[in-house]
C-alpha positions in Angstrom: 16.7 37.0 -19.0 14.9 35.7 -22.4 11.5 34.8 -22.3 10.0 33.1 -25.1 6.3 32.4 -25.2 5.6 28.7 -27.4 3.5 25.9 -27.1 4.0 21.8 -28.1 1.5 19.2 -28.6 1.1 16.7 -25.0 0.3 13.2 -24.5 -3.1 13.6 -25.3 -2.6 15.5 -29.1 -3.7 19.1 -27.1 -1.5 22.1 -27.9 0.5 22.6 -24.0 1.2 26.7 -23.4 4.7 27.1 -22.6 7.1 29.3 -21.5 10.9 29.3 -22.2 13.4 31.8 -19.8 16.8 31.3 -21.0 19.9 33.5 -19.9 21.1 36.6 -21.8 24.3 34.6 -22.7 25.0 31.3 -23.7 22.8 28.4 -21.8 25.1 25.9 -20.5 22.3 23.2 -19.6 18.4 23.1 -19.8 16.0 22.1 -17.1 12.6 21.4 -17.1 9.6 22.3 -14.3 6.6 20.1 -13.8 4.3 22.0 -11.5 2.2 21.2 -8.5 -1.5 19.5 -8.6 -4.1 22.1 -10.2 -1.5 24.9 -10.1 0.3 26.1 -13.3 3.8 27.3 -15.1 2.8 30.8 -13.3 2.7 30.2 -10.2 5.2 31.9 -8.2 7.5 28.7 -6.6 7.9 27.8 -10.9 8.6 31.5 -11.6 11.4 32.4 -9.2 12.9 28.8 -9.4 13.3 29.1 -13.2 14.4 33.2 -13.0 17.4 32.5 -10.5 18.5 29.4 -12.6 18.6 31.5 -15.6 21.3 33.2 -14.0 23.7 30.4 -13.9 23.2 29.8 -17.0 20.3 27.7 -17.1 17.5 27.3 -19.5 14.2 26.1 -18.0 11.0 25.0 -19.5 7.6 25.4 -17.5 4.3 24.4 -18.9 0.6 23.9 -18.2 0.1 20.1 -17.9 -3.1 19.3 -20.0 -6.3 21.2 -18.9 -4.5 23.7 -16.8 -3.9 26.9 -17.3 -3.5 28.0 -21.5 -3.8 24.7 -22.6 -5.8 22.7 -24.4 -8.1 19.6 -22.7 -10.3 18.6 -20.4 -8.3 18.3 -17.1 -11.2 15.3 -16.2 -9.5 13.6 -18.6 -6.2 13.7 -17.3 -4.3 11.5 -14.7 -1.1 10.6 -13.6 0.0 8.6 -16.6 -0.8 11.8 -18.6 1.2 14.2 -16.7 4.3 11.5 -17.3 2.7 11.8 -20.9 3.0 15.6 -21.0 6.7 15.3 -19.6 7.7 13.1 -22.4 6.4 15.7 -25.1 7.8 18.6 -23.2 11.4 16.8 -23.1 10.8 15.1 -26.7 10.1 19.3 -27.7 13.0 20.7 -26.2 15.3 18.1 -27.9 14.0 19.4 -31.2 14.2 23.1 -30.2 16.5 23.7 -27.9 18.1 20.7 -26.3 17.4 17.7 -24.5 16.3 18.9 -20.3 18.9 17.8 -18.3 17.7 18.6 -15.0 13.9 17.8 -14.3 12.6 19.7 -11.7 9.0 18.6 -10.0 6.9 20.4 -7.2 4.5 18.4 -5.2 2.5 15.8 -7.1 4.5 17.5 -10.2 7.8 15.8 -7.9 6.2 12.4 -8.3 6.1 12.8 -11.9 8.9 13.9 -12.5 10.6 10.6 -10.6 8.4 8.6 -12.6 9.9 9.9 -16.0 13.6 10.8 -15.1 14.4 7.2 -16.9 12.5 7.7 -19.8 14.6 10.8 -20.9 18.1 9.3 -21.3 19.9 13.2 -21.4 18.9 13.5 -17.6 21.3 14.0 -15.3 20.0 15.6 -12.1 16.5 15.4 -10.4 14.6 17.6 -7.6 11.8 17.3 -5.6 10.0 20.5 -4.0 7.5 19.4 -1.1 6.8 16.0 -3.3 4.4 12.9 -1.9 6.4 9.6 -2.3 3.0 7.7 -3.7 0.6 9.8 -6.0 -2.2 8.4 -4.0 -1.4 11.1 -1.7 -3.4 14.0 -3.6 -6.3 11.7 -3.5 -6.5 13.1 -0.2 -7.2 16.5 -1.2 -10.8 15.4 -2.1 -11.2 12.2 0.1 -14.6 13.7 1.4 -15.8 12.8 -2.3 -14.3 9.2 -3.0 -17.2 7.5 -2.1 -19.0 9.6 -4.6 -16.4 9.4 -7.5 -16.4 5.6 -7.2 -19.8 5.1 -6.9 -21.0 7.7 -9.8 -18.1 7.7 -12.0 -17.5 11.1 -11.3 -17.6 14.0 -8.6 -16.4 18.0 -9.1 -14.5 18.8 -5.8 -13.2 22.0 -4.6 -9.4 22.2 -4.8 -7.5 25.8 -3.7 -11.5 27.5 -3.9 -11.7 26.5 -7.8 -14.1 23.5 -9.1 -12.2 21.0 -10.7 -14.1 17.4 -12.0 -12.4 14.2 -11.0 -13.1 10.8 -12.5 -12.7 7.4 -11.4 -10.3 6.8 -14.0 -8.4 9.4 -11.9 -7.7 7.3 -8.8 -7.4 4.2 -10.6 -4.4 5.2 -12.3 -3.2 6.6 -9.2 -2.7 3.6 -7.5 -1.0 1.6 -10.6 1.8 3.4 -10.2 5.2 2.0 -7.9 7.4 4.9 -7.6 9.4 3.3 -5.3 11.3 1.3 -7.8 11.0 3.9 -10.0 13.7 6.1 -7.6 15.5 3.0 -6.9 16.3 2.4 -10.1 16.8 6.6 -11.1 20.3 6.4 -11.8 20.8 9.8 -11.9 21.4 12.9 -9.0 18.8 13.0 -6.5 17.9 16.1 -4.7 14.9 15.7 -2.0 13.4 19.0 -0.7 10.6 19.4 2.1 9.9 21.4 4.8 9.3 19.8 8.4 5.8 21.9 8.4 4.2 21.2 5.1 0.5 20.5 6.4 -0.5 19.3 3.0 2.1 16.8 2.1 3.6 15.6 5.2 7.6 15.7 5.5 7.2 11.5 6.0 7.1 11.2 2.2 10.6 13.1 2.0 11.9 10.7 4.4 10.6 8.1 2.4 12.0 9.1 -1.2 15.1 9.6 0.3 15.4 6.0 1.4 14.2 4.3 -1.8 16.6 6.1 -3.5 20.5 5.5 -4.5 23.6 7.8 -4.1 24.1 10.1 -5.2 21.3 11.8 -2.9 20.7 14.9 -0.8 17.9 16.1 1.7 17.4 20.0 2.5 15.1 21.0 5.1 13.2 23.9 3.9 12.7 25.3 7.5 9.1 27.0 7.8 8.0 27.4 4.6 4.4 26.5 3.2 3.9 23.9 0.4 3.8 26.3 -2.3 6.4 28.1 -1.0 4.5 31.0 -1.4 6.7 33.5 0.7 9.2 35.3 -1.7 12.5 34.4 0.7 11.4 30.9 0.5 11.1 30.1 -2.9 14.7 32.4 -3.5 15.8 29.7 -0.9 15.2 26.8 -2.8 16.2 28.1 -6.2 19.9 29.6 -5.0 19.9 25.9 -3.3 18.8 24.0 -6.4 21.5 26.2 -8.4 24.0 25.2 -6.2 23.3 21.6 -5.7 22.7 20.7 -9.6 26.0 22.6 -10.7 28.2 19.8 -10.6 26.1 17.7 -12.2 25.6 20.1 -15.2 29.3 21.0 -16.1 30.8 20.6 -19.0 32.2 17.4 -18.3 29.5 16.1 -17.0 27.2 16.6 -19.6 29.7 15.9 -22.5 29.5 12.1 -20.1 25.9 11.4 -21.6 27.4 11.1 -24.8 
């Protein structure tokens, strides 16, 4: 495997730190990987994902959004729209340097985003979900003990995953502006939904959910026992051989050369 370290300007101007793995050989197809709420491009569900894809001969992007990680910004001044923002830029960079993603890839409130964008990158032909909530509301629920607080003052800093992270009202309004539900029914391109039937923080109803608002072709994998960040090695190997799999067809030769 190649790994290239690089970084791109996001939504909001601020340089994003990257990272590129690419196969030894040729790359057939490119993906990119938006991660989970307040996680990164490190953390271990977006490593081993992107590692097995790279051998099928798959090239796959993973980046800090904006404020997270090695890149630049405040994350208070991030929301939603900015994460969509950040994919854009990420997508718009690999078109320039590499090629155009044609597999998105999204874990938790990063599978929400990654819905939301899928039409706004025309090369697209395949999307997953990891353990995604079907509204971006959800993740307000992380930090519910603090609405009340954020509304009234503007702003609170909550405790996500035992790091302080400052949320702002701005936050949950743009949260709620967003209807993914005709976002996936109008997706028009491969839909893989994966959840497991345990996920304590995003419940497998959302699952259940994107899988009905969306259009064949569509598939649901149950990912058994594992945790929401898939955090036990088997697990996340699981779901990358499976995403491999599943996203092969869609990546062929032909099917590509179909974009145009």
């Amino acid at each position: 495997m190649k790994v290239e370290r690089l970084d791109f300007p996001g939504a909001q101007g601020r340089k994003l730190a990257a990272r590129m793995d690419a196969p030894d050989g040729p790359v057939r197809a490119y993906a990119l990987f938006a991660h989970c709420f307040t996680c990164g491009k490190d953390i271990f569900a977006a490593s081993r994902i992107a590692q097995t894809l790279t051998e099928h001969g798959i090239g796959v992007l993973r980046f800090d959004f904006t404020g997270l990680g090695a890149s630049e910004g405040e994350f208070a001044n991030t929301n939603f729209s900015s994460n969509i923002g950040d994919l854009v830029a990420a997508a718009d960079h690999m078109r320039r340097a590499y090629q155009a993603p044609a597999l998105l890839i999204g874990h938790s409130l990063g599978g929400a985003a990654v819905l939301a964008v899928a039409g706004d990158i025309p090369e697209v032909r395949a999307v997953v979900t990891v353990a995604a909530p079907s509204d971006p509301t959800h993740v307000t629920g992380l930090f519910r003990d603090s609405i009340d607080q954020i509304q009234a003052e503007g702003e609170a800093e909550v405790q996500l995953a035992g790091r302080p992270f400052r949320i702002r009202r701005e936050f949950l309004t743009d949260a709620a502006e967003h209807n993914l539900d005709e976002k996936i029914g109008h997706l028009r391109r491969a839909l893989l939904v994966m959840h497991a039937p345990r996920d304590t923080t995003v419940d497998i109803a959302n699952a259940t959910h994107i899988f009905l608002a969306a259009r064949h072709p569509r598939s649901f994998v149950s990912l058994d026992d594992a945790d929401h960040l898939l955090t036990r090695k088997r697990d996340a190997v699981y779901a990358a051989n499976l995403i491999a799999a599943w996203s092969d067809r869609y990546l062929s030769a032909e099917a590509l050369q179909a974009v145009g």
